[in-house]
C-alpha positions as CSV (number, residue, x, y, z in Angstrom):
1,X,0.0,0.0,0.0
2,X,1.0,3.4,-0.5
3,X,0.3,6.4,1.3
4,X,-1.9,8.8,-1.2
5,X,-0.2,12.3,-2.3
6,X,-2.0,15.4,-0.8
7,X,-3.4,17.4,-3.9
8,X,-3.0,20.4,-1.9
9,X,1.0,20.2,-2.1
10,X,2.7,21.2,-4.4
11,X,6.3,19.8,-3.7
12,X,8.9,17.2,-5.2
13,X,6.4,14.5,-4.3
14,X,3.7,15.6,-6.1
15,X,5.9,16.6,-9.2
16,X,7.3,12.7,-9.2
17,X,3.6,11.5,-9.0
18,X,2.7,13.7,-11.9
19,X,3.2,12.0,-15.0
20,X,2.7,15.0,-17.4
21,X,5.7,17.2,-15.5
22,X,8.0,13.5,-15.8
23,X,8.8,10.9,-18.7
24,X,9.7,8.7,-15.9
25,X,6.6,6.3,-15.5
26,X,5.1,6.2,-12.0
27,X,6.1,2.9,-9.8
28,X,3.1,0.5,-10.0
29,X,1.1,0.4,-7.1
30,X,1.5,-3.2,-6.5
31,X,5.1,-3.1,-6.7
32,X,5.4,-0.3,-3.9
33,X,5.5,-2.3,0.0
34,X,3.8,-1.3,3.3
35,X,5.8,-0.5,5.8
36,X,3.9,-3.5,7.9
37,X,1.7,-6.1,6.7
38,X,-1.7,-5.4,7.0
39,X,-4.1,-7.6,9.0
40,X,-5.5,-10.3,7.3
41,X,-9.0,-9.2,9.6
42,X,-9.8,-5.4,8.2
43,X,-13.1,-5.8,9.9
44,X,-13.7,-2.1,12.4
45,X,-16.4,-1.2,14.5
46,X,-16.3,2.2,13.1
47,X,-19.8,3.3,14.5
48,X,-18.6,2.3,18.4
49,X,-18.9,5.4,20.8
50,X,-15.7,6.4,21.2
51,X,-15.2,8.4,24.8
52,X,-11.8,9.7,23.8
53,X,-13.2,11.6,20.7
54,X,-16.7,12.5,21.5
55,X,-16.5,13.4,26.1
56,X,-14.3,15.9,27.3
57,X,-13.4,14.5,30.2
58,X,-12.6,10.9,27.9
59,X,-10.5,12.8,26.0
60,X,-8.9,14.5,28.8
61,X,-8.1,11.1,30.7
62,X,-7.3,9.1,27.5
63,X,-3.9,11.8,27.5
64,X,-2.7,9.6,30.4
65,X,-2.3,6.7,28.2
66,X,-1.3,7.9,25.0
67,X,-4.4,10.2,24.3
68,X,-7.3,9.6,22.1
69,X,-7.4,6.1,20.2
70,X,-6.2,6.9,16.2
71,X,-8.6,7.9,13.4
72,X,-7.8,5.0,11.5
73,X,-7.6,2.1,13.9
74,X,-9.4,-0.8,13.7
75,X,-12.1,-0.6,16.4
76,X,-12.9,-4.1,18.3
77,X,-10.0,-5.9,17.2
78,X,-7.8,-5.9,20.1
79,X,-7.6,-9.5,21.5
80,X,-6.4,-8.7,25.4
81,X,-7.6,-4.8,26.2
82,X,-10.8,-4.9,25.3
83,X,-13.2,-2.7,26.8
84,X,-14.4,-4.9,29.4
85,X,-11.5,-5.9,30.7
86,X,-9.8,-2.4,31.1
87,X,-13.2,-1.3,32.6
88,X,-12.8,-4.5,35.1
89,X,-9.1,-2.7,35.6
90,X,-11.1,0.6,36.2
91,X,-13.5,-1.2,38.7
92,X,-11.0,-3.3,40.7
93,X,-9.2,0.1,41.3
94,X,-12.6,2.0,42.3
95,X,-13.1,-1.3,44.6
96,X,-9.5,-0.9,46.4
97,X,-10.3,3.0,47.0
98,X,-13.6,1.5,48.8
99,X,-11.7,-0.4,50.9
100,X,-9.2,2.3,51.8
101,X,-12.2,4.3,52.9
102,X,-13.1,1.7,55.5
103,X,-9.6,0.6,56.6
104,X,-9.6,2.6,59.5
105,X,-11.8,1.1,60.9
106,X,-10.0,-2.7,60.4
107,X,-7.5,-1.8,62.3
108,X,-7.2,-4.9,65.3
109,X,-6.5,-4.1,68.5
110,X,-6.6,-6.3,71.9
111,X,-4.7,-9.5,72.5
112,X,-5.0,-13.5,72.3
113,X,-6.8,-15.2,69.7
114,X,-8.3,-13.4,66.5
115,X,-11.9,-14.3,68.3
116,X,-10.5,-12.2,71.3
117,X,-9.6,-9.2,69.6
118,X,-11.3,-6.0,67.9
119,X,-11.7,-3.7,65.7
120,X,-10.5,-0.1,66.8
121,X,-14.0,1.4,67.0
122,X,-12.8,3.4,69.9
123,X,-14.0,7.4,70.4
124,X,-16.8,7.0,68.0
125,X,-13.9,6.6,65.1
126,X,-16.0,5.3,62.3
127,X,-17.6,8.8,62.0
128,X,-15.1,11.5,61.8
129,X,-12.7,9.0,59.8
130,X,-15.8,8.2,57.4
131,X,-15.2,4.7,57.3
132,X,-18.6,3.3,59.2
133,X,-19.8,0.0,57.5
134,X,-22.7,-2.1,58.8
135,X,-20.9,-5.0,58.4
136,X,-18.7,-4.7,61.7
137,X,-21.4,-3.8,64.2
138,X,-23.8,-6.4,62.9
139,X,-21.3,-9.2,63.6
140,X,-22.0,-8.6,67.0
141,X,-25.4,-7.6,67.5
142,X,-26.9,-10.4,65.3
143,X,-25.0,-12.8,67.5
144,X,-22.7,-13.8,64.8
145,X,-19.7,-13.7,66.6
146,X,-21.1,-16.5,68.7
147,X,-21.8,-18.7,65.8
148,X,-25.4,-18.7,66.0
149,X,-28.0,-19.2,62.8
150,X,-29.6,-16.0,61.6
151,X,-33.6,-16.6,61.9
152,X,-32.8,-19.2,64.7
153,X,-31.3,-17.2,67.6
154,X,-32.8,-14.2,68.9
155,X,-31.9,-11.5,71.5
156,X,-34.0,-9.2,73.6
157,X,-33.4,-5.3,73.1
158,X,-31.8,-3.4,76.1
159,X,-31.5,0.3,76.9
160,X,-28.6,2.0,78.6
161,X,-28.5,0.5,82.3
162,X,-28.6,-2.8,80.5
163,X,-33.1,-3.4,81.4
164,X,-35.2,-4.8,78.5
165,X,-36.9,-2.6,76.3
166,X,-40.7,-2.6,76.2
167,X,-42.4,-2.0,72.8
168,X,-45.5,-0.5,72.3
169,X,-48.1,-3.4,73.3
170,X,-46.1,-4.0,76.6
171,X,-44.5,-6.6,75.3
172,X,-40.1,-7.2,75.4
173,X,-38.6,-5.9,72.6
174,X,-37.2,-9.0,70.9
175,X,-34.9,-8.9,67.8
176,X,-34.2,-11.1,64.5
177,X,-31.9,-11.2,61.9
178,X,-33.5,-8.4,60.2
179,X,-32.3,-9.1,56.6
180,X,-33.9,-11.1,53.4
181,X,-33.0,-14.6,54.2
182,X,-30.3,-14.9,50.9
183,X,-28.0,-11.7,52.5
184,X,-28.9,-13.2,56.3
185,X,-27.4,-16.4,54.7
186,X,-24.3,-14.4,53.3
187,X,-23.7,-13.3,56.1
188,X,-23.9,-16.6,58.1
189,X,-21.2,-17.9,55.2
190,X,-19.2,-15.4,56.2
191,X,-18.9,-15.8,59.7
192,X,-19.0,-19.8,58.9
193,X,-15.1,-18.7,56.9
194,X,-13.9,-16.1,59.4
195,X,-14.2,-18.5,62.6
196,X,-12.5,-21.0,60.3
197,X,-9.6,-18.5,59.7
198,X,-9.8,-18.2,63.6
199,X,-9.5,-22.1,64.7
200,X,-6.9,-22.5,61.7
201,X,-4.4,-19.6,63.4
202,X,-4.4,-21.5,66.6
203,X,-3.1,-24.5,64.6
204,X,-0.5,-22.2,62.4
205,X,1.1,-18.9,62.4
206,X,-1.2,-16.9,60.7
207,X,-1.4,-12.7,60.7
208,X,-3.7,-11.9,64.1
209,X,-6.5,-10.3,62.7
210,X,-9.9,-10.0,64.7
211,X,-12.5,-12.1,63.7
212,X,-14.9,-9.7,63.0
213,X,-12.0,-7.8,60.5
214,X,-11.1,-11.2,58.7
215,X,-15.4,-11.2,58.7
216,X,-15.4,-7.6,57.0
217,X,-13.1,-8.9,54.6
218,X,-14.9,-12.1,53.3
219,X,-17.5,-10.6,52.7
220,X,-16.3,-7.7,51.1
221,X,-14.8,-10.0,48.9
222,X,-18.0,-11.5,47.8
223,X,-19.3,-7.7,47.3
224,X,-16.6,-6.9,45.1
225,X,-16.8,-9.8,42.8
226,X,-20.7,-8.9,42.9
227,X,-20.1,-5.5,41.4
228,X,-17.7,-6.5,38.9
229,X,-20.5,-8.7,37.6
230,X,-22.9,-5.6,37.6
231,X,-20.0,-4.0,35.6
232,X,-20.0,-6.5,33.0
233,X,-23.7,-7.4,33.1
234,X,-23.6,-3.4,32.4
235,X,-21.8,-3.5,29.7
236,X,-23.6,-6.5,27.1
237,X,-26.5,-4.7,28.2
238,X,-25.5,-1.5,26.9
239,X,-24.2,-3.3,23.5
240,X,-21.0,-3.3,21.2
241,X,-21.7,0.5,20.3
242,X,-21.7,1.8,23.5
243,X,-19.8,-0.9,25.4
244,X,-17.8,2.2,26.8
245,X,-20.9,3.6,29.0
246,X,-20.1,1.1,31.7
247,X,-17.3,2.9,32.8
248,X,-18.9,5.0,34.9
249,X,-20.5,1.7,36.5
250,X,-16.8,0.7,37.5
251,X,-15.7,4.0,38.0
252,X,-19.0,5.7,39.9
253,X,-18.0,7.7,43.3
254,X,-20.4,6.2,44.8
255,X,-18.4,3.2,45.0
256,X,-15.8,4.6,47.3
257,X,-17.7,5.0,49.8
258,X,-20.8,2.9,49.6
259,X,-19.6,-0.4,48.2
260,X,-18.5,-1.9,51.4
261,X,-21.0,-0.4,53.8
262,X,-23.9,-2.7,53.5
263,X,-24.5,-6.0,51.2
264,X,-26.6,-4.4,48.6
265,X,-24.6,-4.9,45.8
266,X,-25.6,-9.0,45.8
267,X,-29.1,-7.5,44.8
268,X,-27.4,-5.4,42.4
269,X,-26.1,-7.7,40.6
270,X,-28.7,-10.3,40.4
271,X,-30.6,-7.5,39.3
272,X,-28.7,-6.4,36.3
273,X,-28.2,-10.1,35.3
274,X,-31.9,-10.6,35.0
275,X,-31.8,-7.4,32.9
276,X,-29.5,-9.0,30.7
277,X,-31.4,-12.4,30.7
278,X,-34.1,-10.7,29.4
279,X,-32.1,-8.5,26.6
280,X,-31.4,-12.4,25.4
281,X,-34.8,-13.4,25.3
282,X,-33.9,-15.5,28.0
283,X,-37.3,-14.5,30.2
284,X,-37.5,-17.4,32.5
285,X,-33.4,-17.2,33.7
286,X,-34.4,-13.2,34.2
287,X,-37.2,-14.1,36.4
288,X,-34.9,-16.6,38.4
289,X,-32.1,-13.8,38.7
290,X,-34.9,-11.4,39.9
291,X,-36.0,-13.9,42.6
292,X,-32.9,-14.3,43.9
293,X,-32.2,-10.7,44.0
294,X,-35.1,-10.3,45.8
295,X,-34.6,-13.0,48.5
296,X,-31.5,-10.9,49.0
297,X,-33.1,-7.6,48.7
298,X,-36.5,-6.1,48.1
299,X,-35.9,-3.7,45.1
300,X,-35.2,-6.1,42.1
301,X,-39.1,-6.8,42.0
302,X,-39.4,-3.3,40.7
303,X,-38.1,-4.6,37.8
304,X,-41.1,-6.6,36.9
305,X,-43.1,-3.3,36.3
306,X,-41.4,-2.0,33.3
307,X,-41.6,-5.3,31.8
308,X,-44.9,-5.8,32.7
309,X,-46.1,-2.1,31.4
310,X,-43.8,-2.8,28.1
311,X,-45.5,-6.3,27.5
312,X,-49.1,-4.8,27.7
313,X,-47.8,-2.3,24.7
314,X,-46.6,-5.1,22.8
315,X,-48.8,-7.6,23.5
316,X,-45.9,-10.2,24.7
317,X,-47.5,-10.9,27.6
318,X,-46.8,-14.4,27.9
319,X,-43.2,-13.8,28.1
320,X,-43.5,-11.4,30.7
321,X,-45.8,-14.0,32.7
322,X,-42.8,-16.4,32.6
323,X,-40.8,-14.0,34.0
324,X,-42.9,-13.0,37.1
325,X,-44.0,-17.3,37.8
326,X,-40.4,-17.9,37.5
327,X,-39.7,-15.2,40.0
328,X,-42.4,-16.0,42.2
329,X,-41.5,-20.2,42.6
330,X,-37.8,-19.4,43.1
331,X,-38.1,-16.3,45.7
332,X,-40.4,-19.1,47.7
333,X,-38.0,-22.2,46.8
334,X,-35.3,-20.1,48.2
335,X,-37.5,-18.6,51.3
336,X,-39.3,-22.0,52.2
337,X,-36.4,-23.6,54.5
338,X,-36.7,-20.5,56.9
339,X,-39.7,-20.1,56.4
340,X,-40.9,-23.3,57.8
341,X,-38.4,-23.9,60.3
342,X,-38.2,-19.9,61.6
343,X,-40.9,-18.3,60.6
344,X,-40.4,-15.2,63.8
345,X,-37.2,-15.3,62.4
346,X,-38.1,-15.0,58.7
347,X,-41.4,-12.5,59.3
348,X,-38.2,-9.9,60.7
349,X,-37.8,-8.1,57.8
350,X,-41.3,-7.3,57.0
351,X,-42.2,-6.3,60.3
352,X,-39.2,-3.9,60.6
353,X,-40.1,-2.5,57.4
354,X,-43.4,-1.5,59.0
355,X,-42.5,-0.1,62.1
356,X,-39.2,1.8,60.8
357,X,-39.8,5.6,60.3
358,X,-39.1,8.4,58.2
359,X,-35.3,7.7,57.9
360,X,-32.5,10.4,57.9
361,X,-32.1,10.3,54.6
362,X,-35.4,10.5,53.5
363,X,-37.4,13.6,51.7
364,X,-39.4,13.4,54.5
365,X,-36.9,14.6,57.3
366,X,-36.0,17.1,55.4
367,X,-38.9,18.9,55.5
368,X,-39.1,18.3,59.1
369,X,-35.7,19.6,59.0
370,X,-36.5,23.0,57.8
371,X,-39.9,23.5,58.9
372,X,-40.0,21.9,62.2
373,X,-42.6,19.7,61.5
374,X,-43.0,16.8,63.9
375,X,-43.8,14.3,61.1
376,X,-46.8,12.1,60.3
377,X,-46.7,10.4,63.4
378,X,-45.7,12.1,66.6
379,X,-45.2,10.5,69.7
380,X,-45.6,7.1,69.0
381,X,-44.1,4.3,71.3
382,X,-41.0,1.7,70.7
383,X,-41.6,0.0,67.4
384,X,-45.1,1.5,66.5
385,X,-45.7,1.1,63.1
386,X,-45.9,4.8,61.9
387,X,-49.2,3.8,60.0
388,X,-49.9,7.3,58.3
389,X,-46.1,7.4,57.0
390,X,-46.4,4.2,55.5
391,X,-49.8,5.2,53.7
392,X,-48.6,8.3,52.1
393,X,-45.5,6.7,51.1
394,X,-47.2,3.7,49.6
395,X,-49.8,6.8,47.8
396,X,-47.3,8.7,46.5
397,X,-45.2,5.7,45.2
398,X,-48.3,4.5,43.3
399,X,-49.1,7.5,42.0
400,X,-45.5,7.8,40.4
401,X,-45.8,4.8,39.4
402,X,-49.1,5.6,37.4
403,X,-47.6,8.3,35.8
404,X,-44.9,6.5,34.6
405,X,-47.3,3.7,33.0
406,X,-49.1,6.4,31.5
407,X,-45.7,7.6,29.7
408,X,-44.7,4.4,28.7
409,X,-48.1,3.5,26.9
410,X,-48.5,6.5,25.2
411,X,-45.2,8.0,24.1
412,X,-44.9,8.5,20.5
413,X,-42.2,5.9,20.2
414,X,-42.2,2.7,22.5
415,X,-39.5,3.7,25.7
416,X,-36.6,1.6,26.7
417,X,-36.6,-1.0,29.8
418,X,-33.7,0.9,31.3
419,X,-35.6,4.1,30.8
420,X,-38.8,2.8,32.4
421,X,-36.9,1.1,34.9
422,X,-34.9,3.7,36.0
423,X,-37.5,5.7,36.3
424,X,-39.6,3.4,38.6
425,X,-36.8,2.3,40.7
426,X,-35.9,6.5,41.7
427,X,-39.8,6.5,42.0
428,X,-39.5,4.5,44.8
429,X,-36.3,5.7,46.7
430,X,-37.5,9.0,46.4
431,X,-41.1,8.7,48.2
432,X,-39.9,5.6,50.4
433,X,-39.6,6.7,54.1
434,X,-36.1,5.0,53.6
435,X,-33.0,5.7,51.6
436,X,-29.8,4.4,53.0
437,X,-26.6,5.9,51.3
438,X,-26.0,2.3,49.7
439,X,-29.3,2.3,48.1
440,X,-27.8,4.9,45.5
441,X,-26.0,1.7,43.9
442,X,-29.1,0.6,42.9
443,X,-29.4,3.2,40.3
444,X,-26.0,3.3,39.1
445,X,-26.4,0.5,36.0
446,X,-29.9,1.5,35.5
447,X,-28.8,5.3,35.0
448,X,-26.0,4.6,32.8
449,X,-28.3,2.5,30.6
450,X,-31.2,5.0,30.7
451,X,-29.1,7.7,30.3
452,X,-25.6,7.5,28.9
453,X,-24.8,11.4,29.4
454,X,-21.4,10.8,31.2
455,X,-21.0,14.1,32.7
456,X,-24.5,14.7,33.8
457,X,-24.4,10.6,36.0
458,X,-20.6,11.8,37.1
459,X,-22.5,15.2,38.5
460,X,-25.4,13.3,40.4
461,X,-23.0,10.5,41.3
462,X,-20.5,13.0,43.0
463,X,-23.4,14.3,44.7
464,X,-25.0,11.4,45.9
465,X,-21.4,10.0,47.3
466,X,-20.3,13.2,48.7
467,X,-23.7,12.9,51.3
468,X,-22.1,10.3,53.1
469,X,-19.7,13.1,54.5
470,X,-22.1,15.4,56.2
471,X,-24.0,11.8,57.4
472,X,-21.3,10.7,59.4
473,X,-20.6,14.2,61.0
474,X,-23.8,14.9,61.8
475,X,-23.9,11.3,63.8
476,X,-20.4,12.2,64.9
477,X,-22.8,15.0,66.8
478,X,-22.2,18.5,67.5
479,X,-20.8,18.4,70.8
480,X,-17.8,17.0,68.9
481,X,-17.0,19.3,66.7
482,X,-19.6,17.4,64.1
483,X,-21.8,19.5,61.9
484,X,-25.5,19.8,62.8
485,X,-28.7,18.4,61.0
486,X,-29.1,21.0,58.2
487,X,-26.0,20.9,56.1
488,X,-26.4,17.5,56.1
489,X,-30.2,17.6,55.3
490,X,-29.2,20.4,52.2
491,X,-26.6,17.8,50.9
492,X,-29.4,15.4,50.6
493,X,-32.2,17.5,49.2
494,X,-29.4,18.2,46.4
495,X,-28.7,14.9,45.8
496,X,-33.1,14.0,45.6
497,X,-32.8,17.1,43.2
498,X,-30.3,15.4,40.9
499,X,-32.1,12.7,40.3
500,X,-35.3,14.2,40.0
501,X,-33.3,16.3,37.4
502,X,-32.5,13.0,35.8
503,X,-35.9,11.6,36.0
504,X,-36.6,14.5,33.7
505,X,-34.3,14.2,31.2
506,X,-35.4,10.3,31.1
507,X,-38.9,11.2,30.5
508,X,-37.8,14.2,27.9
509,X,-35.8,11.7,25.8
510,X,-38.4,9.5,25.7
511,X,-40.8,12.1,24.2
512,X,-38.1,13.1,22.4
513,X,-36.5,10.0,21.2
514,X,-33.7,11.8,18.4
515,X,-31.9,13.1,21.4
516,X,-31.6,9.3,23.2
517,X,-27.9,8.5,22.8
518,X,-28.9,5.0,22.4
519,X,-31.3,5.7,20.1
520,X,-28.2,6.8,17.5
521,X,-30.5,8.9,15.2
522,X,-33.3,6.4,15.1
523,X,-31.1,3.5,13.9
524,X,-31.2,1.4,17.0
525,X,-34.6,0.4,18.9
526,X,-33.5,-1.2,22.4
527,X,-30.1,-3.0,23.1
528,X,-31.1,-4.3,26.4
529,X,-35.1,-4.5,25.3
530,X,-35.3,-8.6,24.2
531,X,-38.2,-9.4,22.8
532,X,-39.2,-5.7,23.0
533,X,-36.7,-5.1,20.7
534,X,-38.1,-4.0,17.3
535,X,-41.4,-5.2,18.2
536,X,-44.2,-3.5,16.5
537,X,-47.0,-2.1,19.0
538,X,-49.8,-4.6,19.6
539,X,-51.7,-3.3,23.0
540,X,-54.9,-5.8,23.9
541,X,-58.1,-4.7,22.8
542,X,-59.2,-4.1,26.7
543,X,-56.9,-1.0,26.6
544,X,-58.6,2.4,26.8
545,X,-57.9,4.5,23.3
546,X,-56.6,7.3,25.9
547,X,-53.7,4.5,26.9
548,X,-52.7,3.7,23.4
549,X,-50.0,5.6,21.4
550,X,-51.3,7.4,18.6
551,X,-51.2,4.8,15.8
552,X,-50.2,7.1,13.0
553,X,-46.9,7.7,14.9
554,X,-46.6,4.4,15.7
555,X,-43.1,3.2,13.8
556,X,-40.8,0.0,14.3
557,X,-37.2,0.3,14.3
558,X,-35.8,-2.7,13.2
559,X,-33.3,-4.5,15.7
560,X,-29.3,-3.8,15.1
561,X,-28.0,-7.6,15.2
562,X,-30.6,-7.8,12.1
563,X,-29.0,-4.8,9.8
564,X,-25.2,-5.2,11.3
565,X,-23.5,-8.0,9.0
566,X,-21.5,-8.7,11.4
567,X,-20.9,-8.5,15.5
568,X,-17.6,-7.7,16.7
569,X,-16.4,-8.3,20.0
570,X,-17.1,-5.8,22.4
């Protein structure tokens, strides 16, 4: 091959390519030899996103290594660094900086066996050094640490002079292991491998950790490889084109400081696998991966209403309806042990979930933050259910939920899953009387697929980490040099403002489908949509005219992996 002449100059090289200004006859083509061979596989995935040409922060961080990738490379051809490997690179460093955010409080104090030591929790520690996790107090006070079962053992509530507590009917305040019986079960597995590590380092010299450390550190194992999955669930769900939006799944802030501090991301996961089970028309493995998720955690049942709303639009409800048995008879198959044999034990979570109030973090106490409100529910005793609060949540959850039925039957052009559920899981986080800081993971793959606007998700994700800060000084108290209520409380009405902000750019690109990223101009339908993908719209007869799309805007895109010749590796 030969490099072509520029026509623009107008030196020596163009003269000797000229063959009116020469009676030398040009060297044949054929005759003249690359510099290298050239691969025998010329195949490029020229119409792949490409962060280091079209973000400004890609192309800014690609000038670490090397700068933006070459205008004439073959895209999807490299055979070791492909995308999801160097965004499993990304992620595995995001997951070491969550650990560093913890590790002060791992550090073992105490002497004799690891089962005799501590962690160095001393002078309220895990507050002003930001590194509080659930993990290490629970080990305790769900009677871990003596090897008990979760669901089996229980323990009686006691106040500061050491007295039972009485709850509301009169009655002692007992206490269960208050989590979904797959994370209680995690947790149990993790305790079962810590005490191992104990017994073994009386038989062999073994680094002196305290248990309940070497217990933080199984199980933050577990969590890690959990989100790795989500990152690569993430990113065959977002496709070959825009492989690269999963980045900011491996790389989100909230990571750093959320990861580690509760066990949601096994929910997570399971819950973006049975997204990516259905993108493969795989609906009965998706509503397995949901029931799992949600015998380890509540929220991947949300999922079920975008694909139920989607299938009445289509008219593929019996797809759908495999989906929500399969997730029904495998939440139960995986429930019914405990169940039966505990059910006090088992009924824990439910019943805390009725009887827990407006939480810290919720939109709720921040009003009664600024205005002084006493709530829905004053004065009610230990453990009374807050009955009003959980009506008004449940309302205004429906309600949103409505809404976003209505938008998903009648938009012009069919919406994507990851739209619709994004949109339904913030829903609910945002009215719940509820929202831990590690809930925010929840929305992390379901934002980037929904709406693949790097710098916008980086904003609300810098946001929605940078809570945890004011969180833990406010519990760090005043009287300590902590910050009071309301800074913290304005940190968190800006983070329910940024993703209220994103709920509305969700919604406008649905009304507005040109402007979807995913979309690419109207050439793609939806990557992670399955059998929703390219499907014509086919709502029952039983639907109300005023819930159907209008039909002479009604258009079918027809799915990629049918127009692409071929697939290259992502």
């Amino acid at each position: 091959m030969t490099e072509p002449v520029d026509p623009g100059d107008d030196g020596d090289a163009a003269k000797a390519a000229s063959p009116a200004s020469s009676t030398v006859s040009p060297v044949p083509l054929a005759e003249v030899e690359s510099p290298a061979r050239p691969a025998e596989d010329i195949r490029s995935l020229d119409d792949r996103d490409l962060p280091s040409r079209t973000d400004t922060i890609g192309a800014a961080l690609s000038e670490v290594i090397g700068g933006p990738v070459g205008k004439h490379a073959l895209i999807g051809r490299q055979r070791f660094f492909t995308p999801l490997r160097a965004m499993l690179l990304i992620a595995l460093v995001f997951l070491a900086l969550g650990y560093s955010t913890k590790a002060a409080c791992l550090q073992t104090i105490g002497t004799g066996a690891p089962d005799q030591r501590v962690a160095n929790w001393e002078n309220q520690r895990a507050y002003y050094e930001l590194c509080y996790s659930d993990t290490v107090p629970l080990y305790t006070a769900e009677l871990l640490n003596l090897g008990k079962f979760p669901y089996k053992s229980s323990w009686v509530e006691k106040d500061a002079a050491g007295q039972p507590k009485i709850q509301f009917d009169g009655n002692i305040a007992v206490r269960y292991m208050e989590y979904p019986v797959l994370t209680g079960l995690y947790q149990y597995g993790s305790m079962a491998l810590a005490k191992s590590y104990t017994a073994l380092s009386k038989l062999v010299s073994l680094p002196l950790l305290a248990e309940v450390v070497m217990f933080f550190n199984i199980a933050a194992f577990g969590l890690a490889l959990a989100w790795l999955a989500t990152v690569w669930a993430t990113s065959r769900l977002a496709g070959p084109r825009r492989v690269w939006d999963a980045a900011l799944v491996a790389a989100s802030p909230l990571v750093i400081f959320q990861i580690f501090t509760n066990f949601d991301a096994l929910a997570t996961a399971f819950a973006t696998g049975a997204l990516l089970a259905w993108a493969r028309r795989k609906p009965v493995l998706a509503g397995v991966l949901i029931g799992v998720g949600v015998a380890a955690k509540l929220y991947p049942l949300l999922l079920l209403v975008p694909l139920a709303v989607l299938a009445v639009r289509t008219g593929k409800l019996r797809e759908v309806g495999k989906t929500a048995i399969a997730t029904a008879l495998t939440w139960f198959i995986v429930n019914l042990p405990i169940m039966v044999l505990y059910p006090r034990g088992w009924s824990e979570f439910f019943r805390l979930n009725t009887r827990r109030g407006d939480d810290m973090d919720s939109i709720y106490n921040v009003i009664k933050s600024f205005t002084g409100w006493r709530g829905f529910d004053p004065d009610l005793g230990m453990w009374e259910p807050p009955t009003v609060l959980n009506a008004v949540s449940a309302v205004l959850f429906v309600s949103c939920c409505i809404a976003i039925v209505y938008i998903a039957l009648t938009a012009e052009q069919r919406p994507r899953v990851a739209q619709i559920a994004f949109l339904v899981v913030a829903a609910f986080l945002l009215t719940n009387k509820v929202w831990s800081p590690q809930f925010s993971l929840w929305l992390v793959p379901l934002a980037v697929l929904a709406l693949p606007h790097r710098r916008i998700l980086l904003a609300w994700m810098t946001i929605d980490a940078l809570v945890w800060v004011p969180r833990m000084l406010y519990l760090y108290g005043e009287q300590n040099k902590g910050l009071p209520e309301q800074p913290f409380t304005i940190v968190v009405l800006l983070r329910d403002i940024a993703v209220v902000g994103l709920c509305a750019l969700v919604v406008h690109q649905i009304y507005r489908p040109e402007k979807d990223l995913v979309r690419w101009g109207g050439q793609v339908d939806d990557p992670a949509g399955g059998v929703f993908d390219g499907a014509p719209d086919a709502p029952p007869r039983w639907l109300p005219d005023w819930l159907r799309p209008d039909r002479d805007r009604m258009r079918v895109i027809e799915p990629v992996e049918k127009r692409a010749g071929v697939t290259l590796d992502a």
